[in-house]
N, C-alpha and C positions, 0 to 999 in steps of 0.2 A: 866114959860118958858122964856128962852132968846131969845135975837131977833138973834143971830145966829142959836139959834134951833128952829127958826122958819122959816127960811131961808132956813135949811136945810130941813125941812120937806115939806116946798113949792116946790122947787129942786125933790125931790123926788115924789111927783105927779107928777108935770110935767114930767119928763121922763116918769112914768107909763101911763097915756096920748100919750105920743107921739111914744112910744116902741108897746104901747098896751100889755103890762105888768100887774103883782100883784104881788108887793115889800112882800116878806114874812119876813124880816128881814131888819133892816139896824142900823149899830149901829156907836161907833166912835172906831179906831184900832189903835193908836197911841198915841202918849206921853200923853195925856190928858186922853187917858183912863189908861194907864198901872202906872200912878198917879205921875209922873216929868212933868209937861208943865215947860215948860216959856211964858213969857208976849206976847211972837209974835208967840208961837206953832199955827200949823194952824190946820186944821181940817181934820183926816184921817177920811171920811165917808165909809164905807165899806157897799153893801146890798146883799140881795139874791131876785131871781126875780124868775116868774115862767110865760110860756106862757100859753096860751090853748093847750089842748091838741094835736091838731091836729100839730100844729109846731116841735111836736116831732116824726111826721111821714114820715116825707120825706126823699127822696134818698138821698139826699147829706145832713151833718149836717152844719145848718146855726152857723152864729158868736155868741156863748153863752156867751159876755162879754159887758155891755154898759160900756162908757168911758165919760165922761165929760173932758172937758179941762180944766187944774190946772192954777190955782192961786197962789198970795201968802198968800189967808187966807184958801181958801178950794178944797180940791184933793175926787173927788168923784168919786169910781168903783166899779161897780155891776156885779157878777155873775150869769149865769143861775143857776136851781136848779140841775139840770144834772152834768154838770162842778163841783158845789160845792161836791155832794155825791162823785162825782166819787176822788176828792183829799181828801175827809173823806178818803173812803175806802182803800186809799192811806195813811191813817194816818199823811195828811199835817198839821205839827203846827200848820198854821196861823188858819188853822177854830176851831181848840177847844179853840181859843182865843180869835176868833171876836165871839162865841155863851157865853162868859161869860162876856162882857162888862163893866161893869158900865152906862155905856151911850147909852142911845137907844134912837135912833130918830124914831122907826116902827118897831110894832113887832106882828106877828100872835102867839098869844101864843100857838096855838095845835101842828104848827110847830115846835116851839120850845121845848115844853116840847117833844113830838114824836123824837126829832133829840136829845135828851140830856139821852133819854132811849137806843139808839142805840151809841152813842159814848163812851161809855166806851170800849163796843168790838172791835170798829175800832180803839183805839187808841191802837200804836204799841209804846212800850216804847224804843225798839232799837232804831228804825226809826226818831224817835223825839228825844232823846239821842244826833244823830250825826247832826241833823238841829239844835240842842242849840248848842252844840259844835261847830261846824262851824261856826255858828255866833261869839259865844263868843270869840274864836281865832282869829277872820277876826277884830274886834271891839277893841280886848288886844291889836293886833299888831299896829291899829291905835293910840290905847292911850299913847303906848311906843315909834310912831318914832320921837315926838318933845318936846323940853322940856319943854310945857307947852300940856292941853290937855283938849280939847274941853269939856266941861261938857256931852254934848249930849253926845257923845261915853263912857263917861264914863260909862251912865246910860244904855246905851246899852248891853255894856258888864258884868254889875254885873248881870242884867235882865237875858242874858241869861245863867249866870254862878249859879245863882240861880234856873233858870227850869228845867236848865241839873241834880243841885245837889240834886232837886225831885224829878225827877225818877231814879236816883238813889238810893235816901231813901224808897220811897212810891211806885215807880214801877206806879205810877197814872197821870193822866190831872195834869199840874202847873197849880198853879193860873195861871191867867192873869195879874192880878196887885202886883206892886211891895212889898206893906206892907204886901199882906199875902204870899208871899215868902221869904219874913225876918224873920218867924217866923220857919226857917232852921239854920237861924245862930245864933250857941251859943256864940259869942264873942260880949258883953253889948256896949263895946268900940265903936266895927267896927257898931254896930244896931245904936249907937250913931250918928256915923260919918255920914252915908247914910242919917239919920235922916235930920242932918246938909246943908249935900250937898244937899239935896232934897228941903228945905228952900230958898237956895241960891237958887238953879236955879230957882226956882220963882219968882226973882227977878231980872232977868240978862237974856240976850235976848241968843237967838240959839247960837251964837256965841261967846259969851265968853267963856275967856282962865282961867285956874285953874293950879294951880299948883300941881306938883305928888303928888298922896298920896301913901305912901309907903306902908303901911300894907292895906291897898284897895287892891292895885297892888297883893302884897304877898298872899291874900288870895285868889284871881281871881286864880291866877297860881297854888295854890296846890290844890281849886277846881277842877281843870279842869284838871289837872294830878289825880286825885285820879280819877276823871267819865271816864276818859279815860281809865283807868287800869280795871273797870269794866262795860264797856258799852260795850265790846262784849256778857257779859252773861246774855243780859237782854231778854226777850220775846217777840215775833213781835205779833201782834194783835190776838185778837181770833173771828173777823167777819168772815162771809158768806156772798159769793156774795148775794143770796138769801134774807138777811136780809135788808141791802140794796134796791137791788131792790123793795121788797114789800116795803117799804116805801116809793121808789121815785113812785109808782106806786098810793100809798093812798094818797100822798098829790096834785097829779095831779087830784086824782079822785072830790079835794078837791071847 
């Protein structure tokens, strides 16, 4: 264990301590898990928390978010377990992302494996369709307005031009990380190239500037015109509120 993950998981009591909290989850959500760091990436700690039960009984719902204040080496924010199911059922991206990790600082395993039986029903492939899409277009249009281009956006944008072009093939969860979402794209060259790129930026702090790559560029765009032309006829989820509930309901009992 590193002394930054040990840092983080001292961090992570203490909140639990002082919340009066039970961390069910916490993992890392950012470059370092989706597998591009650089030397100075910092540390996206993401958790899932759960009170007693009685906190879930009162008239008014209290703040379901603990927040730490960011650094430049660590950005720590934890969700209730409420909060979390209710943007599952929602089919929000970021949670079928932070439940496949690489990196875990804390982890109830009955919680997880119990939320990883019920996420395939909650995940809506429209729904997360046009949340990669949106990214990936907001991230292309950064990489194209200067004529040099941030590495990080680069990586931002194939990431999500690559999860979009999985549910468009597979209709399923994208990985989270970026080498087993390369295993979409048939061109050796371009697997090459990313390869490349992915090297360099480990070596080269948040801030360096790269030059265009042209067939990167070219294939981001007919990705994402081609998901576009069929991501209206994809499927929205097949959950039940019901299905849901009984689980936020066993892990509190928990």
């Amino acid at each position: 264990m590193t002394t930054m993950q040990k840092t983080i998981q001292s961090q992570l009591f203490a909140l639990e301590k002082k919340y009066a909290v039970k961390i069910l989850y916490a993992c890392e959500s950012g470059s370092r898990a989706w597998g591009f760091p650089s030397p100075d990436s910092d540390y996206d700690v993401r958790f899932i928390y759960k009170h007693e039960s009685d906190w879930y009984l009162s008239l008014e719902e209290e703040k379901d978010t603990i927040d730490v204040p960011v650094n430049e080496v660590l950005d720590i924010n934890g969700w209730d377990i409420r909060k979390f199911l209710r943007l599952a059922a929602k089919s929000n991206a970021v949670i079928f992302e932070w439940m496949q990790s690489p990196i875990i600082y804390s982890e109830n395993l009955d919680f997880k494996e119990s939320f990883q039986a019920i996420a395939p029903i909650c995940f809506s492939p429209i729904a997360a369709m046009h949340h990669y899409l949106s990214m990936a277009r907001k991230k292309q249009a950064e990489c194209l307005a200067d004529s040099q281009v941030k590495l990080k956006r680069y990586f931002y944008a194939i990431r999500a031009t690559l999860s979009a072009l999985w549910i468009a093939e597979h209709k399923t969860i994208p990985p989270m990380e970026l080498k087993h979402l390369m295993v979409i794209i048939q061109d050796e060259k371009l697997i090459a190239k990313i390869e490349w790129l992915i090297k360099l930026k480990s070596t080269c702090d948040e801030s360096h500037l790269h030059q265009h790559e042209l067939a990167l560029e070219l294939f981001i765009e007919n990705s994402l015109t081609y998901c576009e032309k069929i991501s209206q006829s994809l499927p929205p989820s097949q959950r039940s509120k019901e299905q849901v509930n009984t689980f936020f309901r066993t892990i509190l009992r928990k």
